[in-house]
C-alpha positions as CSV (number, residue, x, y, z in Angstrom):
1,X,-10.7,-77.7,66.1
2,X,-10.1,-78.9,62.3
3,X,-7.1,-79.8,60.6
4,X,-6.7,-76.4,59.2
5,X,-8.0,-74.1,62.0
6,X,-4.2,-72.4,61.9
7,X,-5.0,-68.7,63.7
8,X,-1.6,-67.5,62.4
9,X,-2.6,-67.7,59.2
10,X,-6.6,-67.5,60.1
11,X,-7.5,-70.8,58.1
12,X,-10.8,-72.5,58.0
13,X,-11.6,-76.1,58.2
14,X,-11.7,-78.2,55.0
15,X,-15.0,-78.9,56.2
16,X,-16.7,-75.9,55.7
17,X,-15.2,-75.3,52.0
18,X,-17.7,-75.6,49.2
19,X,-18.5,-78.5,47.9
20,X,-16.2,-79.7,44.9
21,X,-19.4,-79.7,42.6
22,X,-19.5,-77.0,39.8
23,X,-21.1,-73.8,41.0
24,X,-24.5,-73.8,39.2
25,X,-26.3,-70.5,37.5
26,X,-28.9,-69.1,39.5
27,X,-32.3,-70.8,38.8
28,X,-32.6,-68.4,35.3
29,X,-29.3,-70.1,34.2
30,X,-28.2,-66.0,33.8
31,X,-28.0,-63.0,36.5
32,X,-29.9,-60.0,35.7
33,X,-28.9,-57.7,33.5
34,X,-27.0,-54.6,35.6
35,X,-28.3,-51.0,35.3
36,X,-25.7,-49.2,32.8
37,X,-22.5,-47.9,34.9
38,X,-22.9,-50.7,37.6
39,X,-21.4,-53.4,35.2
40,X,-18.1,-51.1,35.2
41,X,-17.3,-53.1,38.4
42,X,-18.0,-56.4,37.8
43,X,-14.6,-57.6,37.3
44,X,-14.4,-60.4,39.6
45,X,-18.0,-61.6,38.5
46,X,-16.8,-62.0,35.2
47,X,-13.5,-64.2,36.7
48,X,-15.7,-66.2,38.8
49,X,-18.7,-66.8,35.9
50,X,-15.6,-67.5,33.6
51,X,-14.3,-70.1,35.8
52,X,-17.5,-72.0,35.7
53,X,-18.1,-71.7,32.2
54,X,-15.0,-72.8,31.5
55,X,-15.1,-76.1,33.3
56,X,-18.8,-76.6,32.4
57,X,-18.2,-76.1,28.6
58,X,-14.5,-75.9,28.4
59,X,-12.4,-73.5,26.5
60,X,-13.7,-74.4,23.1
61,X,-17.2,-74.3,24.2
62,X,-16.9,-70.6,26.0
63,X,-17.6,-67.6,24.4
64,X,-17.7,-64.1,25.8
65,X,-21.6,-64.0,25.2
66,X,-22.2,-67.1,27.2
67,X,-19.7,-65.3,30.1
68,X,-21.3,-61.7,29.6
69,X,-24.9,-62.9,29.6
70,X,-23.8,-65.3,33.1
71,X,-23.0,-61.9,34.8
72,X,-25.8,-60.2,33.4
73,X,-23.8,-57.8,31.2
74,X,-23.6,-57.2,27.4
75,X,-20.5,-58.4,25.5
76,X,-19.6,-54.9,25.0
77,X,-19.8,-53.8,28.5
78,X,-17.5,-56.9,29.1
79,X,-15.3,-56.2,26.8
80,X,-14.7,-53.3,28.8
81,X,-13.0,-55.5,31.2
82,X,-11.1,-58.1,29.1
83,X,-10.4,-58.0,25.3
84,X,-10.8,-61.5,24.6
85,X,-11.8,-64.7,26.5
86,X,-7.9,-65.9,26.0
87,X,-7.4,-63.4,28.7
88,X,-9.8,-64.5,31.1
89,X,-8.5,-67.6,31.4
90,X,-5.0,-66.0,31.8
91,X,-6.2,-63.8,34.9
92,X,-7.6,-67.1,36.6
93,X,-4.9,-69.0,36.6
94,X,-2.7,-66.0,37.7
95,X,-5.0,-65.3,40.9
96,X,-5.4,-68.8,41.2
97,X,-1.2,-69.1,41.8
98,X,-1.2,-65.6,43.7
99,X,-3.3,-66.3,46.1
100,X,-1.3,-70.3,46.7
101,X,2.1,-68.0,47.0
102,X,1.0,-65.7,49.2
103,X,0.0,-68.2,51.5
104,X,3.4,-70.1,51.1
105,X,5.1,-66.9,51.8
106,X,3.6,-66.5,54.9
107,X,4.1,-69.8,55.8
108,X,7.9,-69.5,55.3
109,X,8.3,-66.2,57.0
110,X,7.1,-67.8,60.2
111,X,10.0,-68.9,62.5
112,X,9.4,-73.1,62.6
113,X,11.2,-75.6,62.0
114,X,10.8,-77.0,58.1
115,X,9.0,-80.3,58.6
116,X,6.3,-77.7,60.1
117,X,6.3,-75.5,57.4
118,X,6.2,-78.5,54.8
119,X,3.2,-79.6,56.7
120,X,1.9,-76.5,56.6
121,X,2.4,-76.0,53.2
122,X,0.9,-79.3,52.2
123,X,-2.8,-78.1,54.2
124,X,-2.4,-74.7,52.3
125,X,-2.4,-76.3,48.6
126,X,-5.2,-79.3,50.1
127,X,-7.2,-75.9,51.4
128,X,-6.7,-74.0,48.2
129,X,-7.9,-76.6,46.0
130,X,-11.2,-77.9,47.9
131,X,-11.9,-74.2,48.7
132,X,-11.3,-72.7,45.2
133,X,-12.4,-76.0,43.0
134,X,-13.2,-74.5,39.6
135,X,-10.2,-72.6,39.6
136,X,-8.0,-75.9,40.7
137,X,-9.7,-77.7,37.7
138,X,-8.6,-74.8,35.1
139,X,-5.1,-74.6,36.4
140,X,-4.4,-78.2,37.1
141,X,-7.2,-80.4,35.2
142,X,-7.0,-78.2,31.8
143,X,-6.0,-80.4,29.2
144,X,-2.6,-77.5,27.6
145,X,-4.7,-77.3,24.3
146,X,-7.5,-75.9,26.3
147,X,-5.5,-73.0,27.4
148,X,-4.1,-70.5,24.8
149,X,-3.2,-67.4,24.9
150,X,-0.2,-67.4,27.2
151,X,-2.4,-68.8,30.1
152,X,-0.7,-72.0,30.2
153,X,2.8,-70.6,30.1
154,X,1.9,-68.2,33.2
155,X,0.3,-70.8,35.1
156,X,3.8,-72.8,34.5
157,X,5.9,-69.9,35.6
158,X,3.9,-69.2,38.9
159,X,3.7,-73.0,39.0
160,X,7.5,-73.3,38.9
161,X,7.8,-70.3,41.7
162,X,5.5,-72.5,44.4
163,X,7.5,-75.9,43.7
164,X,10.8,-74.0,44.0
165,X,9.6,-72.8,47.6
166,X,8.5,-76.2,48.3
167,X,12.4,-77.8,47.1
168,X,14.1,-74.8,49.3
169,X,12.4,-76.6,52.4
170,X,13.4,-80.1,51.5
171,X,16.7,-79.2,50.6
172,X,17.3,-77.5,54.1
173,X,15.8,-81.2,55.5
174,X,18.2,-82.8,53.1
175,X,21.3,-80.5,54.5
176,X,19.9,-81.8,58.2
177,X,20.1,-85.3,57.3
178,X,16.2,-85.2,58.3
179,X,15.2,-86.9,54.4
180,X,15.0,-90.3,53.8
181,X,16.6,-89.5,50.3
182,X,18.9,-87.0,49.3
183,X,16.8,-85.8,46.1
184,X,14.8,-82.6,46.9
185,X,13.0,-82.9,43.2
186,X,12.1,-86.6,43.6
187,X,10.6,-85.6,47.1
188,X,8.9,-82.5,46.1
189,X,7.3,-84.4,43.6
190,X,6.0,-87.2,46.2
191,X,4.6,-85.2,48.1
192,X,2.8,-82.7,45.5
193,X,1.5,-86.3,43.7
194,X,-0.3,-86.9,47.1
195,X,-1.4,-83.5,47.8
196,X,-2.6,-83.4,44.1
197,X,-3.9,-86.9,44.5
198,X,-6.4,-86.1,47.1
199,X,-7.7,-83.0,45.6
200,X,-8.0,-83.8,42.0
201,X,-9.7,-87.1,42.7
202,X,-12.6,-85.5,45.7
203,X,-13.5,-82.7,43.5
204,X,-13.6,-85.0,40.6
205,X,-15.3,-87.6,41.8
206,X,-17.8,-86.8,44.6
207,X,-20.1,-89.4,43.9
208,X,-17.6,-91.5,46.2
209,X,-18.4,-91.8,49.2
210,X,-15.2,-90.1,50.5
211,X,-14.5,-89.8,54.5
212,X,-14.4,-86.3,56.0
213,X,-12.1,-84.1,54.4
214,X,-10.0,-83.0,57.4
215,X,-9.1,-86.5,58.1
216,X,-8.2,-87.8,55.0
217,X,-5.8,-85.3,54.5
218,X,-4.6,-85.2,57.6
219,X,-3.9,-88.8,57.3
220,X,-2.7,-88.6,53.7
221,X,0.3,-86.0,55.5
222,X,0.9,-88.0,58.0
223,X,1.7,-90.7,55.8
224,X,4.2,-88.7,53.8
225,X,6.0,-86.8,56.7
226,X,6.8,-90.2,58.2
227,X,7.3,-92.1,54.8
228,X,10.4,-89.6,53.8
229,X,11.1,-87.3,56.7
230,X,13.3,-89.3,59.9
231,X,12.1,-89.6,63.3
């Protein structure tokens, strides 16, 4: 069973998420274009052709013919959907955060104790980012001029919501005298620095010849949970 075969919470190993290389186009570089009417539902294949776009090109280079003509719709028809490309970028990084807080909500509604949940946690954002790499790269990788329109200010609200779940659990290790040190912020951010570490640097960089996923971040955990939290 893999690292993150968790049936509570029905999680898939990290070796079966997609590779951390840019989704290519099909072989035209464009889908076809969709009968009039059918492109009324193509939300989340503008949000997923966005995301790619965006990383391949970044914001600057985007436009909303480039995204319109990768789902095989007119600008028009997307316009439909989204008034400007500003707003794209907003819904991305808000799915992006909504789908990481669910899961940490989940995770802190199960009865275990809170090294377990922190562990838990830690897979969950590892998961989400070599399962969902575009989308990590635009909400994590984006240089702040890159994303206007209020995207960057959302992405640091929901941003702020995850890390404030994350100190909750180390403070209640901190009140049990289970810490190493007594500073939930300085820990929350050790631990996010290796989480973040391991994902920003595999989808980055996959050129390297990087050992299986599962157990470098299970080992990367381990380290971690028994550098700061005591026996």
């Amino acid at each position: 069973m893999g690292l993150f075969n968790l049936p509570v919470r029905g999680v898939s190993s990290l070796s079966d998420a997609p590779t951390a290389s840019i989704a290519p186009s099909e072989a035209t570089g464009r889908s076809a274009r969709k009968p009039k009417g059918e492109g009324h539902v193509r939300r989340a294949e503008i949000l997923a052709a966005a995301e790619r776009i965006f990383v391949e090109h970044g914001y600057e280079g985007a436009t909303i013919r480039k995204i319109a003509d990768e789902v095989g719709l007119s600008s028009t028809a997307l316009y439909m959907h989204f008034s400007e490309k500003g707003e794209i970028l907003h819904e991305i990084c808000r799915e992006a955060f909504e789908k990481l807080i669910c899961e940490n909500r989940a995770i802190t509604a199960v009865d275990e104790p809170a090294e377990v949940k922190l562990r838990h946690m830690l897979e969950a954002y590892v998961r989400f980012g070599f399962t969902n790499p575009n989308a990590y790269r635009l909400v994590y990788l984006t240089r702040p001029v890159e994303a206007r329109h209020g995207a960057q200010s959302a992405a640091q609200q929901m941003g702020a919501e995850l890390f404030r779940t994350f100190e909750d659990l180390l403070a209640q290790l901190i009140a049990a005298d289970r810490l190493r040190v007594d500073n939930a912020k300085l820990a929350g951010q050790v631990f996010w620095a290796g989480a973040h570490g391991v994902v920003s640097l595999v989808i980055t960089k996959p050129y390297f010849g990087w050992v299986e996923r599962d157990l470098l971040t299970r080992t990367m955990i381990d380290a971690l949970l028994e550098g700061l939290i005591k026996p």
